[in-house]
SEMIKOL-38055 format. One record per residue (C-alpha): x, y, z. Coordinates in steps of 0.2 Angstrom, whole numbers, padded with zeros to 4 digits, always signed. Example, Ala and Ser with C-alpha at 12.3 -4.5 7.8 and 13.67 -1.06 7.14 Angstrom:
+0062-0022+0039+0068-0005+0036
REM end
This chain:
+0458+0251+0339+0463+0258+0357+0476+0255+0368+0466+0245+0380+0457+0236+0367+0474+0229+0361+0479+0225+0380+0461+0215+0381+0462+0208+0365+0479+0201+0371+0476+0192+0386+0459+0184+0380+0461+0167+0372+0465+0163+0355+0449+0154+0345+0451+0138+0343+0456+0134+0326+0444+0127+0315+0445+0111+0306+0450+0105+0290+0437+0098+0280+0440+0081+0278+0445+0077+0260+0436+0062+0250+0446+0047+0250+0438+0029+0244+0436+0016+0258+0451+0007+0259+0447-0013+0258+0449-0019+0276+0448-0037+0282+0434-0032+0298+0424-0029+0282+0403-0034+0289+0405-0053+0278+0421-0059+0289+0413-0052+0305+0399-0066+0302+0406-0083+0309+0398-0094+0295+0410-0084+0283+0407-0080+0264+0399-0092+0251+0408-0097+0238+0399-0100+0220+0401-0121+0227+0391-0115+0239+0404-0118+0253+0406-0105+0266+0425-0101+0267+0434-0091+0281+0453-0090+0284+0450-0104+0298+0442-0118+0286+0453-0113+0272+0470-0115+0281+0461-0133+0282+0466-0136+0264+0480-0147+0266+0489-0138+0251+0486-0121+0255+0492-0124+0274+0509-0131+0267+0512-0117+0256+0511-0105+0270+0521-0117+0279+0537-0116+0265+0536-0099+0263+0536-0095+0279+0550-0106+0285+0560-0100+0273+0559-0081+0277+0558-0084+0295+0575-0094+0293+0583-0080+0286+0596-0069+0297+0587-0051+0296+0601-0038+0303+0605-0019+0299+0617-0014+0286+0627+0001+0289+0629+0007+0271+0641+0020+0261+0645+0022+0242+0655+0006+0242+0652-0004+0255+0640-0011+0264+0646-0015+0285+0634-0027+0294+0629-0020+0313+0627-0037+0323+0626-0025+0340+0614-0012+0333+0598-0013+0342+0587-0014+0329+0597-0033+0324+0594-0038+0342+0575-0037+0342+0575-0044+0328+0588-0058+0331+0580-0061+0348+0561-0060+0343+0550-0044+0345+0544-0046+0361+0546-0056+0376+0531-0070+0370+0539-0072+0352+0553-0078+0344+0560-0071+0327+0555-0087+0321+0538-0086+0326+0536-0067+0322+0542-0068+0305+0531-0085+0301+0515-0075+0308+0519-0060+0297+0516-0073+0280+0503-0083+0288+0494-0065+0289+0501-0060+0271+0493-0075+0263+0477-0075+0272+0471-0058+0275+0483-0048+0264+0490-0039+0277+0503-0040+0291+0500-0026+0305+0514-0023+0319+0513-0006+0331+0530-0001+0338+0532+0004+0355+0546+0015+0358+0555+0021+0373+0546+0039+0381+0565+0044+0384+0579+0038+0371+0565+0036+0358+0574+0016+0354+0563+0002+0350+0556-0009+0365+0546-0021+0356+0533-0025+0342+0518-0029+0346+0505-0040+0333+0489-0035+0326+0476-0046+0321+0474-0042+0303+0454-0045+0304+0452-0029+0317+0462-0015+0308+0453-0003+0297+0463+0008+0287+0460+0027+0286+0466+0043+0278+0464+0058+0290+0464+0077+0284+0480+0078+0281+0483+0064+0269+0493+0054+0285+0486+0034+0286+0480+0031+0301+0477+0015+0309+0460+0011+0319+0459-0006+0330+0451-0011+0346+0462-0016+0360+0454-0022+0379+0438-0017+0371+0443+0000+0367+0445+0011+0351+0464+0013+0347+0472+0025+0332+0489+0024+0327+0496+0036+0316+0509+0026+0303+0524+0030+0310+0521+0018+0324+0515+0003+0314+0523-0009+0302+0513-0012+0288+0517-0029+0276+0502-0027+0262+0501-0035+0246+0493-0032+0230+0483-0017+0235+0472-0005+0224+0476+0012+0233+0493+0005+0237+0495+0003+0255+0478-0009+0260+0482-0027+0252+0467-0035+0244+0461-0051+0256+0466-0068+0247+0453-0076+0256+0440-0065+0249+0448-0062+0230+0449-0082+0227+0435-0087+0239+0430-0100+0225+0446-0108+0223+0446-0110+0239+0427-0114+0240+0430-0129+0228+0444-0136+0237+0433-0136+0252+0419-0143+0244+0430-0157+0236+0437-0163+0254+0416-0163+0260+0412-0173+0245+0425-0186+0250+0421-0186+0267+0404-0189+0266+0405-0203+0252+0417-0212+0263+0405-0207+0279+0390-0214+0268+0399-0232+0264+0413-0225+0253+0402-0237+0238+0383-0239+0239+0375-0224+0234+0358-0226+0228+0341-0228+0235+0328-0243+0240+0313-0247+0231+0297-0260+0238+0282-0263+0230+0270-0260+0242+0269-0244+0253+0278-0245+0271+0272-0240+0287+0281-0228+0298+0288-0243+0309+0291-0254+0294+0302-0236+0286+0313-0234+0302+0317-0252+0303+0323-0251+0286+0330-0235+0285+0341-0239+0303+0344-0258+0297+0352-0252+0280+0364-0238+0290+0370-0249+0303+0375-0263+0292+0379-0252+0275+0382-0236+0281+0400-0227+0285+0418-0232+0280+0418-0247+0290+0408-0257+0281+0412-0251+0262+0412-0265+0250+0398-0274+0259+0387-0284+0248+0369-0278+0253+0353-0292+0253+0336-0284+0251+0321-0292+0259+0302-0294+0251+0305-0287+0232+0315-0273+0238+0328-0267+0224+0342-0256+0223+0344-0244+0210+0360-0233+0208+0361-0211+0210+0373-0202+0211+0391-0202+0206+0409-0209+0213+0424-0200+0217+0429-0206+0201+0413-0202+0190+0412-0184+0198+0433-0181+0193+0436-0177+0212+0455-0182+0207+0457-0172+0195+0446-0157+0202+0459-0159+0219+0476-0158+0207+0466-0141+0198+0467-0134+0216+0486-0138+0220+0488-0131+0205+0477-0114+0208+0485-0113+0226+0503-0114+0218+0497-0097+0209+0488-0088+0222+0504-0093+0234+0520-0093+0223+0524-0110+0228+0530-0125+0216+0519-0137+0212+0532-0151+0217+0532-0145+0235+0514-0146+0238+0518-0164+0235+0511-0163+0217+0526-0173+0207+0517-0174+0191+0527-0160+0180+0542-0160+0190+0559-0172+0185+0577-0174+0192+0580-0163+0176+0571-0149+0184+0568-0149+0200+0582-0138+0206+0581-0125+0192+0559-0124+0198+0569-0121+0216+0579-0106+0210+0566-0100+0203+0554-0099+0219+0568-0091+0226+0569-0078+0213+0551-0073+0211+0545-0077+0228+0555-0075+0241+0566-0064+0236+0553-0050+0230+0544-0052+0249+0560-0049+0256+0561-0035+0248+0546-0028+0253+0547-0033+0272+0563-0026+0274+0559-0011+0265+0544-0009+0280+0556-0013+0294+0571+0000+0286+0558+0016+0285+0547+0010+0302+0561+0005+0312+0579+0014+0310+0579+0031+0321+0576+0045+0309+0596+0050+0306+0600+0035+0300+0587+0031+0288+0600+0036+0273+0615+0028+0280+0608+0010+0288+0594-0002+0281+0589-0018+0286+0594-0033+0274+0590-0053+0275+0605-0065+0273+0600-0076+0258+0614-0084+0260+0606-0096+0273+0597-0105+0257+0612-0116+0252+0613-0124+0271+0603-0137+0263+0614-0139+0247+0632-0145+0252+0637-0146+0235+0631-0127+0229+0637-0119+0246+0657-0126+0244+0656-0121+0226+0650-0101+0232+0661-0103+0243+0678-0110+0233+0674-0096+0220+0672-0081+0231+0688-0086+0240+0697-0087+0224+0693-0071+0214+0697-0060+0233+0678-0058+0236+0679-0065+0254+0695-0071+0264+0696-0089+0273+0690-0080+0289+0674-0073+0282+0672-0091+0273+0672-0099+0290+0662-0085+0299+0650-0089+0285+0649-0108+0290+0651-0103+0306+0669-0107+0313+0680-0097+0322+0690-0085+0314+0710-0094+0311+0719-0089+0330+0737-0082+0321+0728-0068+0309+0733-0079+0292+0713-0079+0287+0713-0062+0284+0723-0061+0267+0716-0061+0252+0723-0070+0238+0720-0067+0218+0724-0080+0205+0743-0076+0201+0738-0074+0181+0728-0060+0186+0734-0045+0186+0728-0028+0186+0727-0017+0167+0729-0002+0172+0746-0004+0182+0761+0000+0173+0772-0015+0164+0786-0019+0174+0801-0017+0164+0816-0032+0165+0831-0025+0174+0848-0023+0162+0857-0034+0172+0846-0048+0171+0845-0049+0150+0856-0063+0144+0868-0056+0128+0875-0068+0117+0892-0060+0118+0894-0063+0136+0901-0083+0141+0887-0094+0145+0891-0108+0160+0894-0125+0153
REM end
């Protein structure tokens, strides 16, 4: 190649690189799937159409989402600045602000964190986008996604990225920028929709609360049909038909007794709430939503199984394998989406369980009295844990062991000479 073929080559512009081919990936189950963007929802096998709307109407579903919640949105969530043995909280970091304060100027941390389960419980996923400063690069707020508009997608290089509408608009965000809560999930990262994966539990608890209220709209007791003898004309039919509403028909007028006119007779269809096992079929729903939810049976208000005996060990036990493994899977997302890069392997966010004894007195003094007592915690942590002020003189910050402890690897203090009584010396009368 010549000279001035070089110098030309050099000053012309680069191609323009070609792209990747896309990899395969299979479609990632997303809540905007085309059965939820229908308003009448999906039918269940009872034949009821269920969405997240009518099924938060189940009274024992919407209380579940309601404890769980509450309890996680009760908890303290702070940064924890952590080293090989220790672990220091940061009260003034930013990332404990936003979330003590809420993530944005419309929301509490209340109402931030209850939204996040409410989403979790329903769709399966939580989706927050995280707006940054364009100069320091610190969190400015957290903004919520509804669950029902975000598809999930894998770009060419492997990288999730996140695809929603906003003002009418297509926006993608790549997964740095958005906190993703998910739950059980085939591919891992896109949670399978409760709503859609029990859609018939959910579809018989519907279609229970319908049967009641239409048997209690329809007279709550007759439920039959009228027989006459001799074939009625159209006039003679709506007099009837309208007669036998207005004085037999809805709630109000249950336990009427009916009296038929010219040979008509009543015969008997249907079933009662009893006959049908509507009860019962309403305690096998309480019971299913406990599963799908995590939630005692005895705090949906079904006191069946539950006894003073064992009330407060099925308590411990929603703690341990509810909450306390959603915790960990929120604060996880919040450590990796929302601590600045150098300091994802020194500080993580944490939740204070602590906060769950408020309620028990009698636990709480106990934990309390026994960290104290072994040099876990000083009286001036104990009060800042009950929130007291610290003791004004500086006293609160000893420790103090049992006196009958005592360390096995320090050396035995030896008696001094002079302080071994000898029999030949004089003792004192």
């Amino acid at each position: 190649m010549s000279l001035l073929s070089r110098i030309r080559d050099y000053f012309q512009p680069a191609p323009a690189p070609q792209p990747e081919p896309e990899r395969y990936a299979p479609a990632p189950f997303s809540p905007d799937d085309e059965y939820f963007d229908k308003l009448e929802g999906a039918p269940s096998a009872s034949g009821i159409s269920v969405t997240p709307e009518n099924a938060a109407g189940i009274t024992a579903f919407w209380r579940a989402i309601q404890i769980v919640g509450g309890v996680i949105a009760s908890m303290p969530f702070e940064v924890y600045e952590v080293t090989d043995d220790s672990a220091q909280r940061r009260r003034t970091h930013p990332i404990s602000v936003l979330l003590r304060r809420g993530p944005n100027s419309r929301l509490t941390k209340f109402d931030f964190f209850q939204t996040m389960i409410f989403h979790l419980l329903t769709f399966g996923n939580f989706y927050g986008v995280v707006y940054r400063n364009s100069i320091s690069g610190a969190v400015d707020r957290i903004e919520i996604l509804p669950p029902q508009e975000v598809k999930v997608e894998e770009n060419s290089r492997g990288q999730l990225v996140y695809v929603t509408k906003i003002d009418g608009k297509e926006a993608r965000y790549l997964s740095d920028r958005v906190i993703h809560i998910s739950g059980l999930a085939w591919n891992g990262y896109s949670g399978l929709n409760i709503i859609d994966t029990f859609r018939d539990v959910f579809g018989t608890a519907l279609a229970n609360q319908s049967f009641m209220a239409a048997f209690y709209a329809n007279g709550a007791a007759v439920t039959g049909i009228i027989s006459v003898p001799q074939k009625l004309d159209d006039s003679a039919y709506k007099r009837l038909s309208r007669s036998w509403q207005e004085k037999y028909g809805g709630a109000k007028n249950a336990g009427k007794t009916a009296i038929l006119e010219q040979g008509a007779a009543y015969q008997k269809v249907g079933f009662t709430p009893e006959e049908a096992g509507s009860g019962n079929a309403k305690k096998i729903s309480i019971s299913d939503i406990a599963r799908i939810t995590g939630v005692p049976q005895f705090l949906l208000e079904d006191l069946d199984r539950a006894t003073f005996n064992n009330i407060e060990h099925l308590g411990q036990m929603f703690v341990t394998y509810t909450i306390l493994p959603m915790v960990e899977n929120i604060t996880a997302e919040l450590s990796r989406k929302l601590l600045p890069i150098q300091e994802i392997n020194s500080h993580e966010v944490r939740a204070d369980m602590h906060v769950l004894l408020r309620a028990d007195s009698e636990g709480r003094a106990k934990l309390t009295e026994s960290m104290m007592k072994w040099g876990i915690i000083n009286r001036d942590e104990a009060r800042a844990m009950e929130g007291i002020n610290p003791i004004a003189d500086g006293s609160g910050q000893a420790y103090y062991i049992p006196m009958n402890m005592i360390d096995p690897t320090a050396p035995v203090l030896e008696p001094v000479e002079s302080q071994i009584l000898t029999t030949n010396e004089p003792q004192d009368q």
